[in-house]
OpenMM code with the backbone's topology and positions (N, CA, C; nanometers):
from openmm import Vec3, app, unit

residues = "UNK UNK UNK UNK UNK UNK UNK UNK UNK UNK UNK UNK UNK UNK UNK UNK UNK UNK UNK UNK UNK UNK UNK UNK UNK UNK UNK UNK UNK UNK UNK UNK UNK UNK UNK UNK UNK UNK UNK UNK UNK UNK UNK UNK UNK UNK UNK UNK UNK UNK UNK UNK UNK UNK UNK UNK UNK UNK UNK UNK UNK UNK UNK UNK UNK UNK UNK UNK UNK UNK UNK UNK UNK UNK UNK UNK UNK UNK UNK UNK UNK UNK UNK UNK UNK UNK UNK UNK UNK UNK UNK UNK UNK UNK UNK UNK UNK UNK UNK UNK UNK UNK UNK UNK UNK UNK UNK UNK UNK UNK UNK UNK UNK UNK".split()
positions = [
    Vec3(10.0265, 14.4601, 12.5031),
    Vec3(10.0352, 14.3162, 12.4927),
    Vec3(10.1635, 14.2741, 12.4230),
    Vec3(10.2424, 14.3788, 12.3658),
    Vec3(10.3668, 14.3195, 12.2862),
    Vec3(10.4762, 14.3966, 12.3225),
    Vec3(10.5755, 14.3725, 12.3270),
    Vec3(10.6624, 14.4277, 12.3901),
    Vec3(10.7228, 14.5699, 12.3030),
    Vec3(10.7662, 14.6458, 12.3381),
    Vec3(10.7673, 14.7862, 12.2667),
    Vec3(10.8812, 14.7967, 12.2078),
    Vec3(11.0121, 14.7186, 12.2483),
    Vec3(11.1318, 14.7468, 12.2430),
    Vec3(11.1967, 14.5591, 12.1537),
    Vec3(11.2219, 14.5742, 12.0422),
    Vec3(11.2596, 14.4388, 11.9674),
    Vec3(11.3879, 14.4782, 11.8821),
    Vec3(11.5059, 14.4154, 11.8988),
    Vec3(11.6254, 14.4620, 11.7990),
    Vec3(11.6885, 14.2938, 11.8106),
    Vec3(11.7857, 14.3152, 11.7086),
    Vec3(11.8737, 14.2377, 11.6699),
    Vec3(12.0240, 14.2736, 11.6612),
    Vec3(12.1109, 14.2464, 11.7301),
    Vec3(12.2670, 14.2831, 11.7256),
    Vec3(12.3422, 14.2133, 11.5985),
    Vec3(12.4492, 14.2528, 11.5160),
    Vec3(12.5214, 14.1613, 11.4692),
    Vec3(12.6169, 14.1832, 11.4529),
    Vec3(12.7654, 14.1005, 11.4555),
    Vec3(12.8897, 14.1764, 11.4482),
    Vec3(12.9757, 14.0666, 11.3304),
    Vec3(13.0276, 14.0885, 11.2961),
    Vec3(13.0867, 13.9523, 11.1566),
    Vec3(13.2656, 14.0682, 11.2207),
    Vec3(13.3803, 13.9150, 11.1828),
    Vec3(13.5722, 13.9741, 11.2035),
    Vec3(13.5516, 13.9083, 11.0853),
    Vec3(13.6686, 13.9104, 11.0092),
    Vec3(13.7306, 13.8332, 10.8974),
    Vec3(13.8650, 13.8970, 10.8811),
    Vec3(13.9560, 13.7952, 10.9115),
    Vec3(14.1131, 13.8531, 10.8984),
    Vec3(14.1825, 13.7992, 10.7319),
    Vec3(14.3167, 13.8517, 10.6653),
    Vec3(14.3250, 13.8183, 10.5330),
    Vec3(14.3914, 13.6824, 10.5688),
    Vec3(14.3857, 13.5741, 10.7167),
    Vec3(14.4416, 13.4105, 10.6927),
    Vec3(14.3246, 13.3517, 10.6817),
    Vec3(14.2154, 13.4166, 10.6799),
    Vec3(14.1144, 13.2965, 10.6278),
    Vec3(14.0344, 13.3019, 10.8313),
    Vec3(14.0663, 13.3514, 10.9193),
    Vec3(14.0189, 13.3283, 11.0026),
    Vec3(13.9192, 13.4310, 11.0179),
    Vec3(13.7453, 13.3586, 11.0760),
    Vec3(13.6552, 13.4403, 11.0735),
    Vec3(13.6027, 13.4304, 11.2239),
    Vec3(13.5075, 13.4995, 11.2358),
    Vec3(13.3973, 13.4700, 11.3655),
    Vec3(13.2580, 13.6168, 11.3402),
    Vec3(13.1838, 13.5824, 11.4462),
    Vec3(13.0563, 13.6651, 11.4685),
    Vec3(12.9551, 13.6177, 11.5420),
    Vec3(12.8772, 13.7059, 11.5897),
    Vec3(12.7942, 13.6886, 11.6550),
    Vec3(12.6349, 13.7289, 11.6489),
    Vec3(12.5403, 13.6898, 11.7158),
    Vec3(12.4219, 13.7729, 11.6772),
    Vec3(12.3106, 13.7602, 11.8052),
    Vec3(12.2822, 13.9006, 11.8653),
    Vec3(12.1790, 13.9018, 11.9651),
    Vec3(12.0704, 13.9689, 11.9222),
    Vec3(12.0022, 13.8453, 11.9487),
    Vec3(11.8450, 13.9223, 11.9631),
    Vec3(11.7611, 13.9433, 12.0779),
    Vec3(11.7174, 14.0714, 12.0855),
    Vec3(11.6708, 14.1162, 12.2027),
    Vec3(11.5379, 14.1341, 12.2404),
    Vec3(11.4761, 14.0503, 12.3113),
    Vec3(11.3130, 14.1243, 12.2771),
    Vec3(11.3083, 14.1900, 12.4637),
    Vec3(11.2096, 14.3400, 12.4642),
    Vec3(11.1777, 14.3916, 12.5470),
    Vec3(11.0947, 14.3495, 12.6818),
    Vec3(11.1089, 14.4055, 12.7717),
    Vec3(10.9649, 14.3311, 12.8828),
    Vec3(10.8460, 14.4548, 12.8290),
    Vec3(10.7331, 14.3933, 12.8855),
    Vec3(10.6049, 14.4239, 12.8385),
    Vec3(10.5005, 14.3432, 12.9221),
    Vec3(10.3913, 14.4333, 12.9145),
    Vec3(10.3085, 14.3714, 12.9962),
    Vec3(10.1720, 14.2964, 12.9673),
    Vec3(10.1954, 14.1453, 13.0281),
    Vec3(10.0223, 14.1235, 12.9470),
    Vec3(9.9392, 14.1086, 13.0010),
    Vec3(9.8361, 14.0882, 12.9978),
    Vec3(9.6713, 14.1870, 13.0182),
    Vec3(9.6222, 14.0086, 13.0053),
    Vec3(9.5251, 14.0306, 13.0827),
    Vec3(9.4111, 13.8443, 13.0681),
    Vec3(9.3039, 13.9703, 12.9535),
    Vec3(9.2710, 13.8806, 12.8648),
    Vec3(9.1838, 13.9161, 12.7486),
    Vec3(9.2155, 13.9940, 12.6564),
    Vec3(9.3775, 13.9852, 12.6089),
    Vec3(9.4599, 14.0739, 12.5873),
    Vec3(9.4094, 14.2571, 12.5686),
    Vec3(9.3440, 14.2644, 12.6711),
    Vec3(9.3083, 14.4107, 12.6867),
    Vec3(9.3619, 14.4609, 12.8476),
    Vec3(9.4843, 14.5677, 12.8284),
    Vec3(9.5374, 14.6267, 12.9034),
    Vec3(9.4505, 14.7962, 12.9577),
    Vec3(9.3473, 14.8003, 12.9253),
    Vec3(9.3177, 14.9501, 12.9427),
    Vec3(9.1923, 14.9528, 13.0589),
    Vec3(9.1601, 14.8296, 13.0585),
    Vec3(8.9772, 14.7994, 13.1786),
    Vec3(9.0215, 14.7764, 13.2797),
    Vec3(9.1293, 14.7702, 13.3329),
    Vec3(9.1633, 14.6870, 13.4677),
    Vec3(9.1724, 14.5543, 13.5196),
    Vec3(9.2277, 14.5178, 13.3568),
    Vec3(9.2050, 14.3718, 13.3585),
    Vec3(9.3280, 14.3011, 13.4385),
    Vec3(9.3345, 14.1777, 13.4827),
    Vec3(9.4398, 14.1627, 13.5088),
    Vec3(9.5847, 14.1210, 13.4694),
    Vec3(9.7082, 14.1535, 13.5232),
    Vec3(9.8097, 14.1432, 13.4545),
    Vec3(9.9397, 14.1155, 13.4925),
    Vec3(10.0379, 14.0799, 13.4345),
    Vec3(10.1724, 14.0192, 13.4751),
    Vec3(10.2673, 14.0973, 13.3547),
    Vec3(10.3753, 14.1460, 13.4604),
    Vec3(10.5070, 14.1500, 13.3703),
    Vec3(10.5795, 14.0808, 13.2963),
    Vec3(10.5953, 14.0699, 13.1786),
    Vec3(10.6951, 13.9628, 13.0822),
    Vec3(10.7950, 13.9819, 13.1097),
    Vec3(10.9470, 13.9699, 13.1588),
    Vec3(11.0500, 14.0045, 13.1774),
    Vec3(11.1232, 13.9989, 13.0255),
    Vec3(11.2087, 14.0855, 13.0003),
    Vec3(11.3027, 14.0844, 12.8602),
    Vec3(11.4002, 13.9664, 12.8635),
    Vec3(11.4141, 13.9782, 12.7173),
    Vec3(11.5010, 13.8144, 12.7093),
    Vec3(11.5585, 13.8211, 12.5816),
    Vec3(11.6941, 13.7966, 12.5755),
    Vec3(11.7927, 13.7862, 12.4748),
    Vec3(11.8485, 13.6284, 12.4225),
    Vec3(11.9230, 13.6347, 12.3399),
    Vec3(11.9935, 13.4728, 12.2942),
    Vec3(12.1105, 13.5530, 12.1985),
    Vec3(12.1880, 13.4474, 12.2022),
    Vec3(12.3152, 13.4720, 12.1642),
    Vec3(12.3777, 13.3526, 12.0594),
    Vec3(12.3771, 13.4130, 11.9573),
    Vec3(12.4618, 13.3217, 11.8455),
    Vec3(12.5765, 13.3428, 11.8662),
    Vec3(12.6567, 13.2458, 11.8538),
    Vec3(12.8164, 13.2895, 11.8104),
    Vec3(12.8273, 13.1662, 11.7163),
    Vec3(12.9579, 13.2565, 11.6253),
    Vec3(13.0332, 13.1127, 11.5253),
    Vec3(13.1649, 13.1836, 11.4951),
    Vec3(13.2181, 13.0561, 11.4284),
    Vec3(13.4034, 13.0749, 11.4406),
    Vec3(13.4244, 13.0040, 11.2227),
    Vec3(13.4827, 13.0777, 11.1926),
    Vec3(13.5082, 13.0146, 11.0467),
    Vec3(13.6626, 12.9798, 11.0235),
    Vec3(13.7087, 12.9284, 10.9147),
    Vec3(13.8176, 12.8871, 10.8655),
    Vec3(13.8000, 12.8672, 10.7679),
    Vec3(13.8707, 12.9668, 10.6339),
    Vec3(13.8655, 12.9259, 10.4651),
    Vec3(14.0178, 12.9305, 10.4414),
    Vec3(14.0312, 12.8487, 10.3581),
    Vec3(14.1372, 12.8212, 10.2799),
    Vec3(14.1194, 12.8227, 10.1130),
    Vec3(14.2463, 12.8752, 10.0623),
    Vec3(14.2208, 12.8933, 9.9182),
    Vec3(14.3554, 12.8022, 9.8406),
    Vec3(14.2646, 12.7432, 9.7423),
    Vec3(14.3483, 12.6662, 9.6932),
    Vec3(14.3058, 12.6506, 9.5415),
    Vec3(14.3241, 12.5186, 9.4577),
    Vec3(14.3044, 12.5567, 9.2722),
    Vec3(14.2412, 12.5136, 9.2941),
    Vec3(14.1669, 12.4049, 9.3791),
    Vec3(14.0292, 12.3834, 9.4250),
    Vec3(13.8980, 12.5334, 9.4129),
    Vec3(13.9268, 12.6455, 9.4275),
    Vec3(13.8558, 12.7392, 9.4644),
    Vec3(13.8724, 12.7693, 9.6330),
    Vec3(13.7700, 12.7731, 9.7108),
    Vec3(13.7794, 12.8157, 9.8464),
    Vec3(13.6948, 12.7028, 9.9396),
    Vec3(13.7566, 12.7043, 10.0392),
    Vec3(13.6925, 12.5827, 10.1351),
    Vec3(13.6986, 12.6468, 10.2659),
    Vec3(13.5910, 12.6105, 10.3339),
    Vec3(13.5216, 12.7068, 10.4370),
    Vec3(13.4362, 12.6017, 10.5088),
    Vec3(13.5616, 12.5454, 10.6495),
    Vec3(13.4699, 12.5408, 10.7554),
    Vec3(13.4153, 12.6440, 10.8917),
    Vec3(13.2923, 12.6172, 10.8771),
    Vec3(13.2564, 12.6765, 10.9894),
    Vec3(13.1626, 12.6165, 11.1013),
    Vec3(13.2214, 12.6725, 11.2515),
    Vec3(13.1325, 12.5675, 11.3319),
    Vec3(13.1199, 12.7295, 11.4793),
    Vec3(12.9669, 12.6404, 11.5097),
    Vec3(12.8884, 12.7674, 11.5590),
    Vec3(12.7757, 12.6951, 11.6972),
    Vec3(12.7452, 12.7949, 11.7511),
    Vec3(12.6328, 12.7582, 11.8544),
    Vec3(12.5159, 12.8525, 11.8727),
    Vec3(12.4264, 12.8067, 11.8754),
    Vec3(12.2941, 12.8796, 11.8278),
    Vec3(12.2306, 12.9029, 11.9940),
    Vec3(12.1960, 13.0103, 12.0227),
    Vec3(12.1277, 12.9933, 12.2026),
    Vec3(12.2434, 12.9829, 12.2541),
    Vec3(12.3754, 13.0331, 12.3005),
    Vec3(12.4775, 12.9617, 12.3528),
    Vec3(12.4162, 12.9508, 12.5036),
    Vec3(12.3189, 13.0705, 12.5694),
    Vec3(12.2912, 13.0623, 12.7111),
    Vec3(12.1585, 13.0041, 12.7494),
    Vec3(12.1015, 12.8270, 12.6436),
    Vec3(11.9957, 12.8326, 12.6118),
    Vec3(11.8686, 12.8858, 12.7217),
    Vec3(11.8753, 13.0223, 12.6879),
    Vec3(11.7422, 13.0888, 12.7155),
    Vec3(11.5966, 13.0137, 12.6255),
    Vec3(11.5044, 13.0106, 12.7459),
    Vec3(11.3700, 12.9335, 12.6964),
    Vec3(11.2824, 13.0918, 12.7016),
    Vec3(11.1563, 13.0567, 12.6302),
    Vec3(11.1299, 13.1315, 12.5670),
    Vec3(11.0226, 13.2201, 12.6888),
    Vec3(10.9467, 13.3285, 12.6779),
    Vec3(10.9214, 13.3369, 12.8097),
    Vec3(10.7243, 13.2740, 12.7969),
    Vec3(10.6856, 13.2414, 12.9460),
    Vec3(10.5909, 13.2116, 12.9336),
    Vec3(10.4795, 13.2960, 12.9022),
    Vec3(10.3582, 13.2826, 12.8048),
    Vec3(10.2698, 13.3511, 12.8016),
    Vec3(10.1678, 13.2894, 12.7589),
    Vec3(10.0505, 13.3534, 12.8658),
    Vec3(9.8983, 13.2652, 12.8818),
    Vec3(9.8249, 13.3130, 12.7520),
    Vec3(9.8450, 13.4195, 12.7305),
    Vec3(9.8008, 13.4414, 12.5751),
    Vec3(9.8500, 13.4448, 12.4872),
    Vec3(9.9450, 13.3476, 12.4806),
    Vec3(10.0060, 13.3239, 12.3556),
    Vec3(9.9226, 13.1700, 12.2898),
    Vec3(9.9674, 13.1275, 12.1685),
    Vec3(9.9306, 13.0077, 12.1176),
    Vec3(9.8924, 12.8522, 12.2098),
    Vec3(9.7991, 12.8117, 12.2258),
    Vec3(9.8328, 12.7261, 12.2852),
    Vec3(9.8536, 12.7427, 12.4314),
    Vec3(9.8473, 12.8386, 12.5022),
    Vec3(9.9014, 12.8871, 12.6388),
    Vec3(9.9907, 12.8801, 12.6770),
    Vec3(10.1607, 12.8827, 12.5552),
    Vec3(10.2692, 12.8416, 12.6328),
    Vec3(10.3317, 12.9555, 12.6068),
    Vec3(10.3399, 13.0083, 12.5046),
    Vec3(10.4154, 13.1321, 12.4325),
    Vec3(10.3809, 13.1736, 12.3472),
    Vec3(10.4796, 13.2667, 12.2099),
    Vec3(10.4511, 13.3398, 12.1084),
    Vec3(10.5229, 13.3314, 12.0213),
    Vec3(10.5454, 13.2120, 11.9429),
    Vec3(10.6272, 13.1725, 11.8078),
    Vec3(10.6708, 13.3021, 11.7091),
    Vec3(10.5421, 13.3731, 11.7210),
    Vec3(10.6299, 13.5271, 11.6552),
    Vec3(10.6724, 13.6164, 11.7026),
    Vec3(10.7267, 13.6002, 11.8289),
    Vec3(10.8100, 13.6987, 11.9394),
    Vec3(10.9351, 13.6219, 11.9434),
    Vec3(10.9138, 13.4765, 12.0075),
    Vec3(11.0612, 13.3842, 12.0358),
    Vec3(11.1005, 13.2618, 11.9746),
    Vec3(11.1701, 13.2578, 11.9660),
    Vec3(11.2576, 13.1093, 11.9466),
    Vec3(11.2651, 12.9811, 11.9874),
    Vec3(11.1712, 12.9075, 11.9658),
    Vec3(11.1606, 12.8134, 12.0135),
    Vec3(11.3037, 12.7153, 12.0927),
    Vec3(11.4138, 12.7276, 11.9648),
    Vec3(11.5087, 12.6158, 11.9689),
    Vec3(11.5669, 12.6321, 12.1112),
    Vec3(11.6063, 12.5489, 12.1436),
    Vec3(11.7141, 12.5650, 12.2381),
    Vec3(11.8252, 12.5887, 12.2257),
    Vec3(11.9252, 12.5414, 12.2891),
    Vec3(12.0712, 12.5479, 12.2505),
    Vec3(12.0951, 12.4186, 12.1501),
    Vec3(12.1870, 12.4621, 12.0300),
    Vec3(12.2170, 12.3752, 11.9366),
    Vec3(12.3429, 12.4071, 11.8789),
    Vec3(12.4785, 12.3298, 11.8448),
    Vec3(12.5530, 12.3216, 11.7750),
    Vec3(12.5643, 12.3045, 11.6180),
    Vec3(12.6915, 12.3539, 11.5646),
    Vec3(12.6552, 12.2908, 11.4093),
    Vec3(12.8034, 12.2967, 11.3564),
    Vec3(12.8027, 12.2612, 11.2281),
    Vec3(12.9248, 12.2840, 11.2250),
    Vec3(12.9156, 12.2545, 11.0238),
    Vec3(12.9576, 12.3378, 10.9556),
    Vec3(12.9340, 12.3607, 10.7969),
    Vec3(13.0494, 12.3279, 10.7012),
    Vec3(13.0492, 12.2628, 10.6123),
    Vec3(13.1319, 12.2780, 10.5604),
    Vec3(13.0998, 12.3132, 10.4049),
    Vec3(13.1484, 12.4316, 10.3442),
    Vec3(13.1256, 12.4666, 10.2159),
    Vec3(13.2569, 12.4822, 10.1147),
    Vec3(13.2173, 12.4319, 9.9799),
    Vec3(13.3101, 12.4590, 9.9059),
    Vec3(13.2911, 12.5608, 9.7947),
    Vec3(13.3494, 12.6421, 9.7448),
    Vec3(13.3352, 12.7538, 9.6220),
    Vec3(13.4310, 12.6966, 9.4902),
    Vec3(13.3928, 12.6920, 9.3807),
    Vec3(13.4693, 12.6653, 9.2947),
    Vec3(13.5241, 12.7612, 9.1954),
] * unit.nanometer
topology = app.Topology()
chain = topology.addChain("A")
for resn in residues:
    res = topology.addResidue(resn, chain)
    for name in ("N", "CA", "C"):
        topology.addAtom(name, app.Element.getBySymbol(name[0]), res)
């Protein structure tokens, strides 16, 4: 009923001008689900297909007598992948503790260090 295979990718650059970026995939496996979540009686069943999402973001810090200033702007889901359907999940739509609800979303941060 849960998929066997679940990871997370992550990669972070940072060069010494202050220019950054990274990324982050998460991967969940296909798997198969079962009506009554019992796979072993011959119950019936459907393939989940596997499904990934993709963060990326881009930074910029600058240092000054201020301390350090750091914008950064990013996209969350860049390929907004929806989450996959499942009849035994919550509600009959999916599985909040397998996927991600959000869709695709932008952002953009700005932090200061003193």
């Amino acid at each position: 009923m849960f998929p066997k295979y679940k990871a997370n990718f992550t990669g972070q650059w940072g060069h010494a001008s202050g220019v950054g970026g990274g990324f982050n995939v998460r991967y969940i496996g296909s798997y198969e689900e079962c009506a009554n979540r019992d796979c072993n009686h011959g119950q019936p069943s459907r393939d989940i297909n596997s499904w990934a999402k993709l963060d990326m973001f881009g930074s910029y810090t600058a240092t000054s007598r201020a301390g350090k200033t750091t914008l950064s702007v990013g996209i969350n889901n860049l390929t907004n992948n929806q989450p996959a359907v499942i009849y035994a999940g919550f509600a009959g739509t999916s599985d909040s503790s397998t996927y991600d609800y959000m869709g695709r979303f932008m952002y953009m941060r700005l932090a200061q260090m003193f």
